[in-house]
C-alpha positions as CSV (number, residue, x, y, z in Angstrom):
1,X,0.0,0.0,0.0
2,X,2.5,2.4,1.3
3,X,4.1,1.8,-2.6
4,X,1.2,3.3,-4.5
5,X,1.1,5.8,-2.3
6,X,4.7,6.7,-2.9
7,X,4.4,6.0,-6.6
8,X,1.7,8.9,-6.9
9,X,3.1,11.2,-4.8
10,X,6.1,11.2,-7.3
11,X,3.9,11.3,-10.0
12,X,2.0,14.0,-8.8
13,X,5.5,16.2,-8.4
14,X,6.4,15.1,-11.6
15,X,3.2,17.1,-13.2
16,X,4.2,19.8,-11.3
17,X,7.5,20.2,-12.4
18,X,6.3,19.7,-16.1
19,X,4.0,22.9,-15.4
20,X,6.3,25.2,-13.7
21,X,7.8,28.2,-15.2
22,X,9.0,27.5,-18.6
23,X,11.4,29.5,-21.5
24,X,9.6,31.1,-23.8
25,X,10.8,33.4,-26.7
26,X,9.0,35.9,-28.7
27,X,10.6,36.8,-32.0
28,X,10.4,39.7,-34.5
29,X,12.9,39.9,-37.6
30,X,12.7,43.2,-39.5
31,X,14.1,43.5,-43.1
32,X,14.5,47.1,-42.6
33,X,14.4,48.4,-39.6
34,X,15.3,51.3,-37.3
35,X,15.3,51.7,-33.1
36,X,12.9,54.7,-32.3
37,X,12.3,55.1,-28.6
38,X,14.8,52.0,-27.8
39,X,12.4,49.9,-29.8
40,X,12.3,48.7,-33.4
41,X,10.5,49.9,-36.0
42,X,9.8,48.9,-39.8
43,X,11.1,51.0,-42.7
44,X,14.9,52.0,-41.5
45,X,18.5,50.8,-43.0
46,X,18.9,48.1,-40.2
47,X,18.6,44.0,-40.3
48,X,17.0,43.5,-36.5
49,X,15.8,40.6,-34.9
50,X,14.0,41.8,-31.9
51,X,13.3,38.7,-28.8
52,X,11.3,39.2,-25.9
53,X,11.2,36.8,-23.0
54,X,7.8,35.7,-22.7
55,X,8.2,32.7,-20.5
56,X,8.7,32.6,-16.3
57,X,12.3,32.2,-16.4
58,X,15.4,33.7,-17.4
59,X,17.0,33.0,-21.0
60,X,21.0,33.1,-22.2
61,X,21.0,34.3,-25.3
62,X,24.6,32.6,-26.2
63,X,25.3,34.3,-30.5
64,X,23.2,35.1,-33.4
65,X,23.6,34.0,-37.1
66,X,22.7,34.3,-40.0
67,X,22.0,30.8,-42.1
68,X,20.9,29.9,-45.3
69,X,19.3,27.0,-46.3
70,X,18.7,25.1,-49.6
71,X,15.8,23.2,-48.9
72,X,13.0,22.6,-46.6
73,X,14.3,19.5,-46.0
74,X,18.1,21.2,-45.0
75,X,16.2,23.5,-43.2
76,X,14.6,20.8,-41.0
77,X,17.5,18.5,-40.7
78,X,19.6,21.4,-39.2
79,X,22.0,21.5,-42.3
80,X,22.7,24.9,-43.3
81,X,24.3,25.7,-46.6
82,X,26.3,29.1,-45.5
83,X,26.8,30.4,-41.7
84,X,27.2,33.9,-41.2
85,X,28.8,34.8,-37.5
86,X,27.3,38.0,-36.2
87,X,30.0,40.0,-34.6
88,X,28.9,42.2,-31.9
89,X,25.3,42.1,-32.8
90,X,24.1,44.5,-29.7
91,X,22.9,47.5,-31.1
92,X,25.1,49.8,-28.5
93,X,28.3,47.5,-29.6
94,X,30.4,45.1,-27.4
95,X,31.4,46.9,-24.2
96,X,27.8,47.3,-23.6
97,X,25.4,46.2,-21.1
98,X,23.6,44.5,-23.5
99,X,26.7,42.2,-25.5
100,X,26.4,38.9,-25.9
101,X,26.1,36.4,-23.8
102,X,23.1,37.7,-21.9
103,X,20.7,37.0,-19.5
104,X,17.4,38.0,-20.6
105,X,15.1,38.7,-17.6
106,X,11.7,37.7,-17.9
107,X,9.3,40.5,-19.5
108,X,12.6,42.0,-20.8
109,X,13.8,42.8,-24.5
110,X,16.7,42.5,-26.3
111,X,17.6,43.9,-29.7
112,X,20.4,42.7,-31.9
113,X,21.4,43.4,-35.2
114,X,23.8,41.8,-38.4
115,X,26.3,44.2,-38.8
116,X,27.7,43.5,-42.4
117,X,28.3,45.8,-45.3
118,X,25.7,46.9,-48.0
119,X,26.6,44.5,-50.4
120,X,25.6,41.2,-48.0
121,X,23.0,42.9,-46.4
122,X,20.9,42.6,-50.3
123,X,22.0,39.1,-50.6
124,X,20.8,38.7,-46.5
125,X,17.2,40.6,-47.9
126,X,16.6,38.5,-50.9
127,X,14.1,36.1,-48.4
128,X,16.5,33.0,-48.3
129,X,18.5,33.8,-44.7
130,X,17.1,33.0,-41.7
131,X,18.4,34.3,-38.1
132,X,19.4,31.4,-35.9
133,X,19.4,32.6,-32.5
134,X,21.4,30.2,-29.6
135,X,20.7,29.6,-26.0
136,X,21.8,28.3,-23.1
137,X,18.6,26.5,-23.1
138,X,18.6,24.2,-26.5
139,X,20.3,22.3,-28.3
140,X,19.2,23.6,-31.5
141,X,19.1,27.7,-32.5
142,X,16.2,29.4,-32.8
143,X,15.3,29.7,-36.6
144,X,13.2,32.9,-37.9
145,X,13.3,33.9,-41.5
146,X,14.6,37.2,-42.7
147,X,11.7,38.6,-44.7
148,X,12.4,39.8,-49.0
149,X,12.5,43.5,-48.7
C-alpha cells in the first residue's frame, strides 16, 4: 500500500515540475528596420531581430547567425548551406550592457542586429536567410526567417 502511495506522490510532483515556469521566446525579424524610442520599428537601414522573453524564467542568449538554407528538407534536418557569424550584434556594440552572452530577464527585451556591409546585407534581404538565435537553453538555434524586402 504504502508503494502506491509513494508511486503517486512522485507522480504527482512530476506534473508539477512539467508545469512550472518555462522559457519562452518571442521573435520579430525586421528587413529594414530602425530603433525609435529604444524599440524597433519597420522602414529604416537596419537587419533586427527583436526577442522578448515571454516565458517565467530567465534566458541566455549565447550568438546570433545568419543561415541559409537550400531546402526545406536542410532547413529541418539542421544543415545549413552558408553560416554567417554575427560580430557584436548589440545594437550599442560590445562593451555594452547589452553584449552577448546575456541573460534576458523575464518581460525583458533585447535587440540585436547583423552588422555586415551593403553589399551582403541585399544578398541577407533576398528572403533566403534566416536568423538562428542560440541559447543556453537548446540544443538547437532558434530559426526565424529574414523577410524579402
Amino acid at each position: 500500500m504504502s508503494g502506491v502511495v509513494v508511486t503517486a506522490l512522485g507522480a504527482a510532483f512530476g506534473y508539477l515540475q512539467l508545469r512550472g515556469p518555462k522559457a519562452k521566446l518571442s521573435f520579430e525579424v525586421f528587413g529594414r528596420g530602425i530603433i525609435r524610442d529604444g524599440l524597433p520599428v519597420h522602414d529604416g537601414p537596419l537587419l533586427l531581430v527583436s526577442i522578448v522573453n515571454t516565458g517565467g524564467v530567465v534566458v541566455s542568449i549565447d550568438r546570433i547567425e545568419l543561415h541559409r538554407y537550400r531546402t526545406t528538407i536542410d532547413r529541418l534536418m539542421g544543415r545549413p548551406a552558408k553560416v554567417h557569424g554575427c560580430e557584436d550584434p548589440s545594437i550599442r556594440g560590445q562593451n555594452a550592457r547589452d553584449a552577448l552572452p546575456y541573460e534576458l530577464q523575464p518581460g525583458q527585451r533585447w535587440v540585436g542586429t547583423a552588422r555586415f556591409d551593403e553589399d551582403m546585407l541585399k544578398e541577407f534581404r533576398r528572403g533566403e536567410y534566416w536568423f538562428a538565435i542560440h541559447t543556453a537553453s537548446r540544443k538547437w538555434p532558434h530559426l526565424r526567417h529574414i523577410p524579402r524586402s
